[in-house]
C-alpha positions in Angstrom: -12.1 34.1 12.5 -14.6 36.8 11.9 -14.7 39.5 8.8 -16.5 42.6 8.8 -17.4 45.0 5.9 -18.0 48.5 5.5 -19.1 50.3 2.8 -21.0 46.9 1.3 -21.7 43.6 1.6 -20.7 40.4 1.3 -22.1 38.5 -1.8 -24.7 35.8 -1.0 -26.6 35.7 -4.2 -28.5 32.1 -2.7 -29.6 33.9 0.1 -27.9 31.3 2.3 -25.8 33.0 4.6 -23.1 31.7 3.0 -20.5 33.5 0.8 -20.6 32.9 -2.4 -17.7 33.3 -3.8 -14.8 35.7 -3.8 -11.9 34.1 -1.3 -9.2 31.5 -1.2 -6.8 29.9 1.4 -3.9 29.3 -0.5 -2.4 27.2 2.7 -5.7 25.4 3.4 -4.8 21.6 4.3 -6.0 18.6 1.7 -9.6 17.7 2.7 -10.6 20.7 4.8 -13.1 23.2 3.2 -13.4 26.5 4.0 -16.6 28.5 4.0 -17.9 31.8 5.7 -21.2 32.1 7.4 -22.7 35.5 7.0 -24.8 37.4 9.3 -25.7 41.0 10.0 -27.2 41.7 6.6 -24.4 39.6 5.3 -21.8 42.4 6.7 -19.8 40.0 8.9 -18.5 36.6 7.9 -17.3 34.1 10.2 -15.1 31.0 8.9 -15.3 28.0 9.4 -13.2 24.9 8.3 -15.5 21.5 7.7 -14.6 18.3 6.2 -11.3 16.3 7.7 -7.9 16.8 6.8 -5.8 14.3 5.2 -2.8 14.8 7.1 -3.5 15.7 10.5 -0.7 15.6 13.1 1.0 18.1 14.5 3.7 18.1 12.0 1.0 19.4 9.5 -0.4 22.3 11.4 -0.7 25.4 9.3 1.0 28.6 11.6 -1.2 31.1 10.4 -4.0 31.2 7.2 -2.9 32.7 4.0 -6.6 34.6 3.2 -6.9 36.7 -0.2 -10.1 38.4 -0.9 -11.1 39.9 -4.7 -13.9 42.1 -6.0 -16.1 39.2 -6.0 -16.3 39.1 -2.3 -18.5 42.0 -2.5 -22.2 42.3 -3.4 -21.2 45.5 -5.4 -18.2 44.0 -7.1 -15.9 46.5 -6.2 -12.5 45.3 -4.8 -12.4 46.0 -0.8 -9.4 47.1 1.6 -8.2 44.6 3.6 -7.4 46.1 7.2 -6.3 42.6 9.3 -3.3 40.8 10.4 -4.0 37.7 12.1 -2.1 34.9 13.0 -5.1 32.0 13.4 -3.9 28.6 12.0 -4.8 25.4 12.4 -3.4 22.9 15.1 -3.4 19.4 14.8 -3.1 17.0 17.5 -0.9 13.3 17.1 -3.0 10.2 17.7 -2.5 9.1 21.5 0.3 6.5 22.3 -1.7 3.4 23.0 0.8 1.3 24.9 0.4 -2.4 26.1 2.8 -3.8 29.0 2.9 -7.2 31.0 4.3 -8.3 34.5 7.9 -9.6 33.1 7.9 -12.0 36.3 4.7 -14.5 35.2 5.1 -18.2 36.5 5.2 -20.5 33.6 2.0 -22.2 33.1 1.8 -25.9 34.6 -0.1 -28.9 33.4 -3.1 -29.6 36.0 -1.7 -33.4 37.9 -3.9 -35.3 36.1 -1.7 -35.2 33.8 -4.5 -35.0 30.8 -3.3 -31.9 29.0 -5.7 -29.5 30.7 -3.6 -26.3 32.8 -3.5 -25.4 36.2 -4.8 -22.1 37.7 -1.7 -20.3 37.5 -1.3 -18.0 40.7 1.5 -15.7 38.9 0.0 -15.9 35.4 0.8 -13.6 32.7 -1.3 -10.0 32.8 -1.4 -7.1 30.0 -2.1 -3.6 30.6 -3.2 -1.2 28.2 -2.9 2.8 28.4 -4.5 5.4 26.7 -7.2 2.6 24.9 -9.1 -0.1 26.4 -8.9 -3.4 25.0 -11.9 -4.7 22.5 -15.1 -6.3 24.3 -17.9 -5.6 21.8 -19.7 -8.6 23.4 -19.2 -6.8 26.8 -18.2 -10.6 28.7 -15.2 -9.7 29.3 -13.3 -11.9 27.3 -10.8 -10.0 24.7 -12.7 -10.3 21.4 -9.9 -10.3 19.1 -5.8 -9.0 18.1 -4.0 -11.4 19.6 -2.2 -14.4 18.3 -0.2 -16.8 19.9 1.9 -18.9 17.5 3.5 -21.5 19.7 0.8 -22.3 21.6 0.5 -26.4 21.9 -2.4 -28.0 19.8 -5.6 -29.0 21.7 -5.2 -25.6 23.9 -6.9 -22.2 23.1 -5.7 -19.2 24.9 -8.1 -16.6 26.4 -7.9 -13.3 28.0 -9.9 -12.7 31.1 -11.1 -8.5 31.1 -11.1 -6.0 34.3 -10.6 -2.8 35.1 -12.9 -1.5 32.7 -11.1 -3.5 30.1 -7.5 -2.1 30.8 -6.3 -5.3 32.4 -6.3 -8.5 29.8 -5.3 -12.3 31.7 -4.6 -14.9 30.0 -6.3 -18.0 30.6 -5.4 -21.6 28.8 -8.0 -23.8 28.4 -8.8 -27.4 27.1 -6.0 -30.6 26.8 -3.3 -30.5 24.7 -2.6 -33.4 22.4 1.2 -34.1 23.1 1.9 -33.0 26.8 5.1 -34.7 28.1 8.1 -32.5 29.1 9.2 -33.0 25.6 6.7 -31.0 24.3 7.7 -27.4 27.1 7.3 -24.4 25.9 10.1 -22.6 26.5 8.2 -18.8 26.3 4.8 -18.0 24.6 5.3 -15.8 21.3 2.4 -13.4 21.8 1.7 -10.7 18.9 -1.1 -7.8 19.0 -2.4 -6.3 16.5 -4.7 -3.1 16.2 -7.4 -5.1 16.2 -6.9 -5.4 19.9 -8.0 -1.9 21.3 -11.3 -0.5 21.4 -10.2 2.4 18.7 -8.4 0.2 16.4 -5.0 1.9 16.8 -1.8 0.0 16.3 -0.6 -0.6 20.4 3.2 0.1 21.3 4.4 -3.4 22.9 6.3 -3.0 26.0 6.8 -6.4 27.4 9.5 -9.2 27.7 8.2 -11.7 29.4 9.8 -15.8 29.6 6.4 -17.5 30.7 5.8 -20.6 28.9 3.9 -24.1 29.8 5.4 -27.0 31.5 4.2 -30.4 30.7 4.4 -34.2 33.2 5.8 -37.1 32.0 3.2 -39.5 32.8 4.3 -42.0 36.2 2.9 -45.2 36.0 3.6 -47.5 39.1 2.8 -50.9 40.3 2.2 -51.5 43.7 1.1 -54.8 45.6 -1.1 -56.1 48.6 2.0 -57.0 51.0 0.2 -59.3 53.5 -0.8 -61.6 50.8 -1.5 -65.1 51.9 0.5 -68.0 51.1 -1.2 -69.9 48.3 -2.1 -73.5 50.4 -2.4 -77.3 48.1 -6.0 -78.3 48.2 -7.5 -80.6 50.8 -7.4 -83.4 48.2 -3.8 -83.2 47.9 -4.1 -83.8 44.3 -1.0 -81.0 43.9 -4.0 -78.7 42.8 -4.2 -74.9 45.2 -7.3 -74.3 46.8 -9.0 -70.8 46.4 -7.0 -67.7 48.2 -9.3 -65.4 50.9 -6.8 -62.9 50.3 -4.8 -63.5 47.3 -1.3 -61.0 45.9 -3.0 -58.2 44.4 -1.4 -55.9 42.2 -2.3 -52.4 41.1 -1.3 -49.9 38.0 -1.1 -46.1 38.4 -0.7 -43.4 35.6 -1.3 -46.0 32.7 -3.5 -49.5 32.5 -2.1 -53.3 32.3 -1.7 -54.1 28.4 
């Protein structure tokens, strides 16, 4: 917005090519501050608004500036004519929807057949998208940094999200053994909860996601199994009632566990 004077000037008593003093903006928003440049012999002054609003979405935009100008404006002191209408406000935009959402249709995660705790590589596993943010990578190696909790996740496992797409697309990965891993111990559906911590701006993310994947545990199989063709067991030569050492004696074998 741009002011122009005849018949004076503006005061700029500094000789900063600012004005002084003189105006007000009665519907100025909390935390901007308004000031005019001057230039053309301090005949024109242009306004501009520095500082940063307290309430700035669009709800809070101001429809047009309430300006009021007295006889201090003026390097003479004498009270000018105002001769403008304008209708410049200010408009404020809303802070972009940052939304998260997952593929609903993840497999569960599956213990690895060793049976040791550790997970398989899950072909299905559970993926998050983010729009109008990217997710946090400070370290840039693609691992999400931070935001994320996952509070029924089994003891001796650490979750993990695996970055790509220019950190838009966050995997999640389950690493290490956990402590109790029989079918007792299933989870029936992870519980995960992002914070703001999670994006790149540190907004608040929108969840969109419903998702059941959880982990399946083994029960441990433990089996005994034998050498069938076994020899017979045959008396000693002495025929003292004693049995004489077996080529190929019965054999037997423990799987899933050890022999106490």
């Amino acid at each position: 917005m741009v002011y122009n004077i005849t018949g004076g000037t503006f005061i700029d008593t500094n000789n900063d090519d600012i004005l002084d003093t003189g105006f007000s903006i009665s519907n100025l928003p909390s935390g901007l501050t308004a000031r005019f440049i001057l230039s053309n012999s301090d005949t024109t002054a242009t306004l501009e608004l520095i500082g940063n609003a307290t309430n700035n979405n669009s709800a809070d935009n101001v429809g047009a500036l309430t300006i009021t100008f007295t006889s201090a404006v003026t390097g003479s002191g004498v009270a000018p004519s105002l001769n403008c209408t304008t209708t410049a406000g200010i408009n404020f935009i809303d802070p972009a929807i940052i939304g998260i959402s997952c593929n609903p249709t993840a497999d569960d995660y599956q213990e690895a057949l060793a049976n040791d705790g550790s997970i398989a590589t899950n072909a299905n596993p559970l993926v998050y998208s983010v729009t109008g943010d990217t997710f946090i990578d400070t370290n840039n190696d693609d691992i999400l940094d931070a935001g994320f909790s996952i509070s029924n996740l089994p003891s001796g496992l650490t979750a993990r999200f695996i970055l790509s797409n220019s950190d838009t697309t966050a995997t999640l990965e389950l690493i290490g053994n956990a402590i109790n891993n029989n079918i007792a111990d299933n989870v029936g559906a992870l519980t995960i909860t992002f914070t703001a911590g999670v994006t790149g701006s540190g907004v608040a993310p929108t969840v969109n996601c419903t998702t059941t994947a959880g982990i399946n545990f083994i029960d441990p199989v433990i089996g005994i199994s034998c050498n069938p063709t076994a020899n017979d067991y045959q008396e000693a030569v002495a025929n003292d009632g004693s049995i004489a050492t077996n080529a190929n004696p019965l054999e037997y074998s423990i799987t899933g566990g050890t022999f106490i």
